[in-house]
FIVEX-911841 format. One record per residue (C-alpha): z negated, y, x. Coordinates in steps of 0.5 Angstrom, whole numbers, always signed. Layout:
{z: Z&y: Y&x: X}
...
// end
This chain:
{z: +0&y: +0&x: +0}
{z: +2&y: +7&x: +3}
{z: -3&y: +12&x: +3}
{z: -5&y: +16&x: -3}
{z: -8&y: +23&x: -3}
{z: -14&y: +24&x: -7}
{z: -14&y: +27&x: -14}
{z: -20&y: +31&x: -17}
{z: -21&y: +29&x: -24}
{z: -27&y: +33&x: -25}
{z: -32&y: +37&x: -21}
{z: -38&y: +40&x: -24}
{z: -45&y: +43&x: -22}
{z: -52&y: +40&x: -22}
{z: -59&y: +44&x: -22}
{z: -66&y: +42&x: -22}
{z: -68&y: +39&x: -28}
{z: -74&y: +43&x: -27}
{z: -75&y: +50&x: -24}
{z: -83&y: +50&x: -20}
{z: -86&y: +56&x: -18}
{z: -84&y: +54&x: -11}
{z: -77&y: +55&x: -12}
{z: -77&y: +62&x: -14}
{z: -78&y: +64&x: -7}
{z: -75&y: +64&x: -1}
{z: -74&y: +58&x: +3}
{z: -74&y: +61&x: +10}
{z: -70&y: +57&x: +16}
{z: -74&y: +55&x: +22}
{z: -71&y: +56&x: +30}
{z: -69&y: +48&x: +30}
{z: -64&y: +50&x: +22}
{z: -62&y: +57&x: +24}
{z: -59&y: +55&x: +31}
{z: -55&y: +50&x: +26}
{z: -51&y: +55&x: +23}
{z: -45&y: +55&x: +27}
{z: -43&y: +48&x: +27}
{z: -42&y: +42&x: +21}
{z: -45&y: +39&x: +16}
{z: -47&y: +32&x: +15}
{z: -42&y: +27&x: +12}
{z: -44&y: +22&x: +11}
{z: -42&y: +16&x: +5}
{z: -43&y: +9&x: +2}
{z: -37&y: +4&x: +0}
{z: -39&y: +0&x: -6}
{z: -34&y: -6&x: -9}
{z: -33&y: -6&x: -16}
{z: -36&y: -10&x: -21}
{z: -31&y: -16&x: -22}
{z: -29&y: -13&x: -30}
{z: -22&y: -12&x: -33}
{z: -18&y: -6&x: -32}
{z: -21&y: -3&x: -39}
{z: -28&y: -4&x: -37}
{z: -27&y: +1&x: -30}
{z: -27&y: +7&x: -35}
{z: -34&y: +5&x: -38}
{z: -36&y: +4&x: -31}
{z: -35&y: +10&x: -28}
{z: -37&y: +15&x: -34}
{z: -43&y: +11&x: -34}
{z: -44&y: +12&x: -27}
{z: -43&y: +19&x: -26}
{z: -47&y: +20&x: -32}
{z: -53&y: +17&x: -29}
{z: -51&y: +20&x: -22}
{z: -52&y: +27&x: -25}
{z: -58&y: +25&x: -28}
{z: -61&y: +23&x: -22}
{z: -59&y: +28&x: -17}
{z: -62&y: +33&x: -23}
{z: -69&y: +30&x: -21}
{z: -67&y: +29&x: -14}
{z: -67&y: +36&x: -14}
{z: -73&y: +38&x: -17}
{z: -76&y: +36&x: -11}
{z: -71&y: +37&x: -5}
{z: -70&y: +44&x: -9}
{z: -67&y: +48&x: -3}
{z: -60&y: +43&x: -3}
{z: -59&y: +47&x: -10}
{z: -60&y: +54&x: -7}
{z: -54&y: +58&x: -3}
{z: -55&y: +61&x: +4}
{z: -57&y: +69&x: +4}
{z: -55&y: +74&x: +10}
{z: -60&y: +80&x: +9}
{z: -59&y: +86&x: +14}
{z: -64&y: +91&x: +16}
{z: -62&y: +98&x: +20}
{z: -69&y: +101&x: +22}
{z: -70&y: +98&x: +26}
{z: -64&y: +93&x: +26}
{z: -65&y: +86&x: +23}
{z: -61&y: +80&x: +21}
{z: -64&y: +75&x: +17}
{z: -61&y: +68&x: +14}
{z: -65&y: +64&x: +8}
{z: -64&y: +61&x: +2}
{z: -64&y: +63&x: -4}
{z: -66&y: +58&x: -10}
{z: -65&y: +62&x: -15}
{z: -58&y: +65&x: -15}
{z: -53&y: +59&x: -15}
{z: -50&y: +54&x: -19}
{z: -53&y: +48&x: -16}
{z: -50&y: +42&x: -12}
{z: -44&y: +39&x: -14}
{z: -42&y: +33&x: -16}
{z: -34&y: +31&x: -15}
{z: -31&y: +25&x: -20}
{z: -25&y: +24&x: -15}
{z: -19&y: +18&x: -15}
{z: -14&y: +14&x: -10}
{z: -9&y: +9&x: -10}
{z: -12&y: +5&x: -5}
{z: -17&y: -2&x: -4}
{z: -22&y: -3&x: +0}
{z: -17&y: -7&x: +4}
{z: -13&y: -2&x: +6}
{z: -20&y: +3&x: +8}
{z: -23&y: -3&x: +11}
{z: -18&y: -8&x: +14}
{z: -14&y: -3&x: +19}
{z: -17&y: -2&x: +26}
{z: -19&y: +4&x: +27}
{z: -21&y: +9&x: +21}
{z: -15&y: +11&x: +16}
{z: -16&y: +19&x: +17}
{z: -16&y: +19&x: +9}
{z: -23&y: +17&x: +10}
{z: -24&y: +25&x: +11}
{z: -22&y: +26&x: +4}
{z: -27&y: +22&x: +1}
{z: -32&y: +28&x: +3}
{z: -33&y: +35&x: +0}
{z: -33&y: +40&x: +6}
{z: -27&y: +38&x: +9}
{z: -28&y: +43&x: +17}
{z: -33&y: +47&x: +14}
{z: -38&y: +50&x: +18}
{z: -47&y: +50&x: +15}
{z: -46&y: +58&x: +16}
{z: -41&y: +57&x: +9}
{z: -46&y: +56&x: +6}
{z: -46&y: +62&x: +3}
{z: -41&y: +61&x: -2}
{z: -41&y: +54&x: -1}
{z: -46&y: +48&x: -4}
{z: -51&y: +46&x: +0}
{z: -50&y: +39&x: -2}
{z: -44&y: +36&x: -5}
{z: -43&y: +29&x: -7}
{z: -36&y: +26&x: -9}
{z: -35&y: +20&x: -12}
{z: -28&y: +17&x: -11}
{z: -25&y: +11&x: -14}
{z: -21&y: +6&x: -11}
{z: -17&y: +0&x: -15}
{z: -22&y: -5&x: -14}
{z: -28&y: +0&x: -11}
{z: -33&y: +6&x: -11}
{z: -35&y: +10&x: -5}
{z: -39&y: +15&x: -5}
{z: -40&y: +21&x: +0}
{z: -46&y: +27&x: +1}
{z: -44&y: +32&x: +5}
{z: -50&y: +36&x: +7}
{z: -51&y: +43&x: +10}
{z: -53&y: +41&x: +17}
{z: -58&y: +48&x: +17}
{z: -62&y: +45&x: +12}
{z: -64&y: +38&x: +15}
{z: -63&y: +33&x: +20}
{z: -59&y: +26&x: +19}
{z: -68&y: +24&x: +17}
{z: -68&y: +29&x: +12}
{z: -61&y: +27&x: +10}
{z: -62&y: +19&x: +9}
{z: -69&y: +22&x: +6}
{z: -66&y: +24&x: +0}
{z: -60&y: +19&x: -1}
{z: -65&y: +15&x: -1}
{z: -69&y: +18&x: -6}
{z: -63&y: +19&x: -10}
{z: -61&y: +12&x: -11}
{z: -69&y: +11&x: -12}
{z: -68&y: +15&x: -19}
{z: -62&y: +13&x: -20}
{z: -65&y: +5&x: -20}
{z: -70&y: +8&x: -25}
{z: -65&y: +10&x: -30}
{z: -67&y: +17&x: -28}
{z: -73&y: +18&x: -32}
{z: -78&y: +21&x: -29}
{z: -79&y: +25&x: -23}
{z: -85&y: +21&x: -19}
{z: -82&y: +19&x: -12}
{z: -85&y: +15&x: -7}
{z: -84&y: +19&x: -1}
{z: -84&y: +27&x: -4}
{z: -81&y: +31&x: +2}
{z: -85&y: +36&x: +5}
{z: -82&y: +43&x: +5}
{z: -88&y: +47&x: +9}
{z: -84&y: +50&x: +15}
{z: -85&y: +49&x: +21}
{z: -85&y: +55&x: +26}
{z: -88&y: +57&x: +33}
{z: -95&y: +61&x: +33}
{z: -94&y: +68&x: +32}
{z: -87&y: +67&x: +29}
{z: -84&y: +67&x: +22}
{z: -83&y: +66&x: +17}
{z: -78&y: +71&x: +17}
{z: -74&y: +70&x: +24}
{z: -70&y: +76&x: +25}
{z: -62&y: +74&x: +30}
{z: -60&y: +79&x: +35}
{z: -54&y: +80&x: +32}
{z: -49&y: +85&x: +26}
{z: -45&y: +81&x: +25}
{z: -43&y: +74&x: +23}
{z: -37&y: +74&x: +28}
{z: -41&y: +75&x: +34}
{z: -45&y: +67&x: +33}
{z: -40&y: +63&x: +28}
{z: -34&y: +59&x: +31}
{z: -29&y: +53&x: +28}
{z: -29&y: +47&x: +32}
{z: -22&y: +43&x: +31}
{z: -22&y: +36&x: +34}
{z: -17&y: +33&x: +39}
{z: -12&y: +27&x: +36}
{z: -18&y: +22&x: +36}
{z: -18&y: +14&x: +34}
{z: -24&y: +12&x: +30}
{z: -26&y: +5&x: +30}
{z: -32&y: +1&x: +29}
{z: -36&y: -3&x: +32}
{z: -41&y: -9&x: +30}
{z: -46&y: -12&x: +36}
{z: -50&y: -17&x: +33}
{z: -58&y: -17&x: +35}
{z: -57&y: -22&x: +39}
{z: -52&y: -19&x: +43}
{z: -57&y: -13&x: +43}
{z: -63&y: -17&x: +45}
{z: -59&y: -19&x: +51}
{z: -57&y: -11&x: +53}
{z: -65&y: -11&x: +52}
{z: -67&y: -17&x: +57}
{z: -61&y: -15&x: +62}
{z: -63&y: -9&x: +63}
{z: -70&y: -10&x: +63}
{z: -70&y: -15&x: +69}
{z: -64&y: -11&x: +73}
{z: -70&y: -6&x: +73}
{z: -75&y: -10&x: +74}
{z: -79&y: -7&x: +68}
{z: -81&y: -8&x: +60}
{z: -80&y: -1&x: +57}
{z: -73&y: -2&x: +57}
{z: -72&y: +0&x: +49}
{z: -66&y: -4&x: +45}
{z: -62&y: +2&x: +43}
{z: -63&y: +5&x: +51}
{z: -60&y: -2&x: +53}
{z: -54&y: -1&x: +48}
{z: -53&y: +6&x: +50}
{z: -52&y: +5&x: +57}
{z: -48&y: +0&x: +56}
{z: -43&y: +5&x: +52}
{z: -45&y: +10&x: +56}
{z: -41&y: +6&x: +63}
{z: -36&y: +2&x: +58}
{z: -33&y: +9&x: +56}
{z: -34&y: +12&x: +62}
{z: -30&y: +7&x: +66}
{z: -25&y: +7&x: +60}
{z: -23&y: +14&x: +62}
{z: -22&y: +13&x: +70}
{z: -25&y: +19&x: +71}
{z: -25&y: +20&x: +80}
{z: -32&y: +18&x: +83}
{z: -35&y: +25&x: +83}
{z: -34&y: +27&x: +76}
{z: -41&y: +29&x: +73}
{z: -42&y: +25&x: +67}
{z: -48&y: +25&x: +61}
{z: -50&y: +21&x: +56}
{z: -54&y: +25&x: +51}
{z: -59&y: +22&x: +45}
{z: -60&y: +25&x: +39}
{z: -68&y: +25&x: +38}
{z: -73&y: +27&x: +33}
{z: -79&y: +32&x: +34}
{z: -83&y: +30&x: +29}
{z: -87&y: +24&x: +32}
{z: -87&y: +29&x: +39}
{z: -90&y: +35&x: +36}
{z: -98&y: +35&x: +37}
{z: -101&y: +35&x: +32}
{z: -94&y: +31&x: +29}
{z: -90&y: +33&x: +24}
{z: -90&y: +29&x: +17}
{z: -84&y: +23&x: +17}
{z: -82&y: +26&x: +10}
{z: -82&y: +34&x: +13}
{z: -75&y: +36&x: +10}
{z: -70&y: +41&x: +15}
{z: -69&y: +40&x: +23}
{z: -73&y: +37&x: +28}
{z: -67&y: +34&x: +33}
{z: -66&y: +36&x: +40}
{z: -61&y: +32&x: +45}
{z: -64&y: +29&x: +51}
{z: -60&y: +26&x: +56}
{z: -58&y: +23&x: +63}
{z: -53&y: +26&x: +68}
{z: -50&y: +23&x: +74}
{z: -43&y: +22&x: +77}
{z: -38&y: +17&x: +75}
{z: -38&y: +14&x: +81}
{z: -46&y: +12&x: +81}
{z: -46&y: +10&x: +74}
{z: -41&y: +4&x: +74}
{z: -44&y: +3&x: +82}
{z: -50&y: +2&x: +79}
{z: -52&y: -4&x: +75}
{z: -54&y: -3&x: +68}
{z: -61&y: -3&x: +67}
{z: -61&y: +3&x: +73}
{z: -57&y: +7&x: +67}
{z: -61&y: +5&x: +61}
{z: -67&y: +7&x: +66}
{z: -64&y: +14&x: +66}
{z: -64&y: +14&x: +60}
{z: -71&y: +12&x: +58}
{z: -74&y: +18&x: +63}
{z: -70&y: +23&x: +58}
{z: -74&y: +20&x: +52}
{z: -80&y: +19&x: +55}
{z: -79&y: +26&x: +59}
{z: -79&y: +29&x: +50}
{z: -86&y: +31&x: +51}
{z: -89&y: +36&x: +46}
{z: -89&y: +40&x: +51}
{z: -82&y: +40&x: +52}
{z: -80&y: +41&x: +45}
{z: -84&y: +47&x: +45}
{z: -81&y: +50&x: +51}
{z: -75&y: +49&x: +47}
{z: -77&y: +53&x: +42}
{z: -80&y: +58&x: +46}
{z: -74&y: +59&x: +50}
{z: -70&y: +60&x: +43}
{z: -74&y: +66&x: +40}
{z: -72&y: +69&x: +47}
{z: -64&y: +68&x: +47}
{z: -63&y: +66&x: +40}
{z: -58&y: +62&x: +41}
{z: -54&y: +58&x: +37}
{z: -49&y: +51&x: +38}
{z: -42&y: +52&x: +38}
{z: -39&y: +44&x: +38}
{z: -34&y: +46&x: +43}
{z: -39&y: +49&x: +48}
{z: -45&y: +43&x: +47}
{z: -40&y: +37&x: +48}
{z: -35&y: +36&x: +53}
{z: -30&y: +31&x: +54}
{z: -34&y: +28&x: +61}
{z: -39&y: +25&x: +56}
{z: -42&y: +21&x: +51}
{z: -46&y: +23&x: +45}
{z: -51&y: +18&x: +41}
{z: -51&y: +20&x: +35}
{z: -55&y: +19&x: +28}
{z: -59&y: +12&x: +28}
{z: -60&y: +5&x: +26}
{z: -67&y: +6&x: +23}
{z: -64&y: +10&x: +17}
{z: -64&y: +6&x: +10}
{z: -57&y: +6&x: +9}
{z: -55&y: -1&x: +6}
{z: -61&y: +0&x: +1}
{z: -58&y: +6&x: -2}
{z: -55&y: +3&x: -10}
{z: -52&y: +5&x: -15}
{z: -51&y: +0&x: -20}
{z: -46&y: -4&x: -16}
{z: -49&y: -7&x: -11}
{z: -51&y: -7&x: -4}
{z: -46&y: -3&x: +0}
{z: -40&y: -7&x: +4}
{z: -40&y: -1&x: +10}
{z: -41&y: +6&x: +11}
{z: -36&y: +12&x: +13}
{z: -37&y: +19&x: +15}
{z: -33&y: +25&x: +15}
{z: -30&y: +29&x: +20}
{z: -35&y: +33&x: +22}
{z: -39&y: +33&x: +29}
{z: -32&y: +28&x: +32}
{z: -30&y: +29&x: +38}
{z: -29&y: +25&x: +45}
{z: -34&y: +21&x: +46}
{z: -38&y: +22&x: +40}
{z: -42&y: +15&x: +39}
{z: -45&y: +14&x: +31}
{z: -49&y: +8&x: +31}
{z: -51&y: +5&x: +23}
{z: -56&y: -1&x: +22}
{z: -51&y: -7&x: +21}
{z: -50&y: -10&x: +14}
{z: -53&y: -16&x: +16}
{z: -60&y: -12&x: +19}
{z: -65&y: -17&x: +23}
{z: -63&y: -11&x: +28}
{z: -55&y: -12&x: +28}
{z: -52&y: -5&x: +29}
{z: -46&y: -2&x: +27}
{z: -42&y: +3&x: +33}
{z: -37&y: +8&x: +30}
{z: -33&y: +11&x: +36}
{z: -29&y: +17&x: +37}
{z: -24&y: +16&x: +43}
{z: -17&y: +20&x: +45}
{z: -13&y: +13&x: +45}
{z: -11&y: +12&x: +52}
{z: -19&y: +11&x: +53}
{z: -19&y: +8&x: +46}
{z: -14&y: +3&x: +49}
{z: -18&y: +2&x: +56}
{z: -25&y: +1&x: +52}
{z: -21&y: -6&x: +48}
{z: -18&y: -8&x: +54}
{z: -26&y: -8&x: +57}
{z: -27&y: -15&x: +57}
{z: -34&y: -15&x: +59}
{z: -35&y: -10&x: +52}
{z: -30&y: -13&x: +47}
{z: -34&y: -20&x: +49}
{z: -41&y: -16&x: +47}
{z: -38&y: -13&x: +40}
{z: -33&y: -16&x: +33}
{z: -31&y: -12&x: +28}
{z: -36&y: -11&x: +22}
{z: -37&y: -16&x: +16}
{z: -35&y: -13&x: +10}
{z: -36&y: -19&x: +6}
{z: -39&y: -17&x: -2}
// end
C-alpha cells in the first residue's frame, strides 16, 4: 500500500471539567522550564490494534473511543491543569523585564484530534527504518515550546489505521519533562480505565514549584524580544530504526562491562549506553583524535536534598556526559566507557545541580537543539523506566511505540521498556545513512539486537 496522507476528521478543544482556585493564578515556570522555551515539545505516542470486528463496528469503536478519551482528558486536566493553559509574555520597561508563564484561564484547552489513514499497521510496523508518516501522527509537526503562545500546551490525536488506532500526545516541553509527561498518559489512560467517572487518581501531581533560594516565582530574562532567544531547528536527512536488545542481551552488556573493569556499579543502562556510544562511534569512521560525547538524559529529583517529590510536575532534567576522542573510545574496552559513563552519574550530585541552576540565574541561557548537540556524539534520550505499555484505551496492551519529529538529530538514542518487560529494551535510533549502514554492517552489535516484536 503507497503512503497516504492523514485527514483531519475533527478536532475539538478540551477544559478542565472543574475549575479549582488554583487554576485561576499564575503557573510560574522555574529555570530548568524557561531554558526549554527554544527547543521541541515531546511527541511521543502508542500504536493499538483493533478489536477483530466488522468493518461497520469501527464506526461504533472510534466514536466511542474519542468520546471517553474527551472525557477522561477533562478530569486528566482538573489535575494537570497547566496542560490546558497557554503560555504568556509580559514586558515591563521600568526597570526593564520580560516575564514567560502560563495562563490557565484565557485558552481554549487542550485539544483533542479525531485523524485518519489509509494504512495498516503492517505498513508502519513492517519496513526497516520508521516511515516518516509516522510524523503525522502528531499535532505540533516543528513547533517549538515557546509556540505555545498561541498553541495548545498539550494535543493529543487519535489516528485511525485500516486495522489499528495510534494514539499521540504532544506535550510542551517548557511544561514538563519525559516523568511528567509519561505521569499524566498514565493518568489519562487510568480515568480512562475508569470509564471517566470520577477525579480520584493515584498519584495526583505535585505542582508546587521548585525555584533557587531567593528566587522566584516571577523570574525575569534579559531579553526584549522573542528573536533574541528562539531559533527553529531542521533535522539533516535522518534513517529512523528500532532496535530491540532482550534483557539477556542487556544483563550480559551488565556482566561484560563490570568484569573488564573489575567492578560491580557498572549499571545496565550505562552497559548498554556505552555499547551504543563506541557501535555508533566506529560506524561514523570519525579520525582517532576526533572529540567524541555521549550525553545522559537525567533526572533531578532524586538528586536535590532534600529530593523532590517523584510526582513534582514540570522539568527537572540535565544531561550528564563522558567526553574522550574516537581513537581512546574504541582503543579501550568496553567496560572503560561504560565507567566513564557511571562517573558522569555519580558526579550528578545536588551540588552539582545547584551550581547548574546558579550559573543559570546569571547567564540565562536558553537551549538551542543546533548548538547543544553536535554530530560528533551520541545522546541517550528518554528512558525504560517510564510505564509506557500500561497506558490502554479499551484496545488492549499497545503493540509498540513511535515518536514524532521532535528532538531528531544525528546520534539522537531513545530508549523505551520493551513490549515484553523483564527489563528487554527498545532502541529508537537516529543515524544519517552512511552511518545507519555501517552501524548494521557491525556484527558485533547486530549480534546484540533483533527487530522489536509486534505481536498482538
Amino acid at each position: 500500500m503507497n503512503p497516504a496522507a492523514v485527514r483531519c476528521i475533527s478536532e475539538c478543544f478540551v477544559k478542565p471539567y472543574l475549575v479549582s482556585e488554583e487554576s485561576k493564578q499564575p503557573y510560574y515556570l522555574t529555570t530548568w522550564d524557561l531554558a526549554m522555551l527554544s527547543v521541541q515539545y515531546i511527541q511521543k505516542g502508542l500504536l493499538f490494534a483493533k478489536p477483530p470486528h466488522k468493518d461497520c463496528e469501527d464506526q461504533n469503536l472510534m466514536k466511542n473511543l474519542l468520546d471517553n478519551l474527551n472525557k477522561s482528558l477533562s478530569l486528566a486536566l482538573v489535575h494537570f491543569y497547566p496542560l490546558a493553559g497557554r503560555l504568556v509574555t509580559r514586558k515591563e520597561d521600568n526597570p526593564p523585564a520580560y516575564y514567560v508563564y502560563v495562563d490557565c484561564n484565557n485558552s481554549p484547552g487542550a485539544k483533542l484530534i479525531h485523524a485518519a489513514i489509509d494504512m495498516t499497521i503492517s505498513d508502519i510496523v513492517s519496513p526497516t527504518y520508521v516511515p516518516e508518516i509516522v510524523q503525522s501522527f502528531f499535532d505540533h509537526d516543528r513547533a517549538i515550546n515557546h509556540d505555545g503562545h498561541n498553541s495548545p500546551l498539550l494535543s493529543v490525536q487519535v489516528t485511525e489505521l485500516v486495522d489499528g488506532v495510534f494514539v499521540g500526545l504532544s506535550m510542551n516541553h517548557a511544561i514538563g519533562d519525559g516523568t511528567s509527561f509519561w505521569h499524566f498518559f498514565n493518568t489519562l489512560s487510568e480515568i480512562f480505565q475508569g470509564k471517566g467517572d470520577h477525579l480520584k487518581i493515584s498519584r495526583p501531581p505535585v505542582l508546587k514549584r521548585w525555584f533557587p533560594e531567593g528566587h522566584g516565582p516571577l523570574l525575569s530574562l534579559p531579553f526584549t524580544h522573542q528573536d533574541e532567544f528562539i531559533t527553529r531547528f531542521e533535522a539533516p536527512q535522518l534513517l529512523e530504526r528500532m532496535f530491540h536488545i532482550s534483557a539477556e542481551s542487556v544483563a550480559k552488556l551488565k556482566a561484560r562491562a563490570n568484569s573488564e573493569y573489575n567492578t560491580t556499579k557498572i549499571s545496565s543502562f550505562q552497559s548498554l549506553s556505552a555499547f551504543m556510544w563506541r557501535a555508533i562511534t566506529k560506524a561514523r569512521c570519525f579520525p582517532k583524535d576526533q572529540v567524541t560525547s555521549c550525553r545522559l538524559a537525567t533526572g533531578n529529583r532524586s538528586r536535590l536534598e532534600p529530593p523532590l517529590s517523584p510526582d513534582y510536575f514540570g522539568n527537572s532534567i540535565q544531561t550528564v556526559r563522558a567526553v574522550t576522542t574516537a581513537g581512546e573510545l574504541l582503543e579501550q574496552n568496553l567496560g572503560w566507557a561504560a565507567w566513564q559513563l557511571h562517573q558522569a552519574v555519580v558526579n550528578h550530585t545536588d551540588k552539582s545541580v545547584r551550581e547548574f541552576v546558579d550559573n543559570w540565574v546569571r547567564t540565562h541561557f536558553i537551549y538551542q537543539l543546533a548548538q547543544f548537540f553536535d554530530p560528533q556524539s551520541v545522546m541517550m534520550g528518554s528512558s525504560p523506566r517510564f510505564n509506557k505499555y500500561g497506558n490502554e484505551f479499551g484496545l488492549g496492551k499497545a503493540l509498540t511505540l513511535r515518536s514524532g519529529y521532535a528532538h531528531k538529530f544525528d546520534g539522537k538514542v531513545s530508549s523505551y521498556p520493551g513490549r515484553e518487560g523483564g527489563g528487554s529494551i527498545d532502541l529508537e535510533v537516529c543515524l544519517p545513512p552512511h552511518s545507519m549502514h555501517a552501524l548494521e554492517s557491525n556484527e558485533e552489535f547486530m549480534a546484540a539486537v533483533s527487530s522489536p516484536s509486534i505481536e498482538a
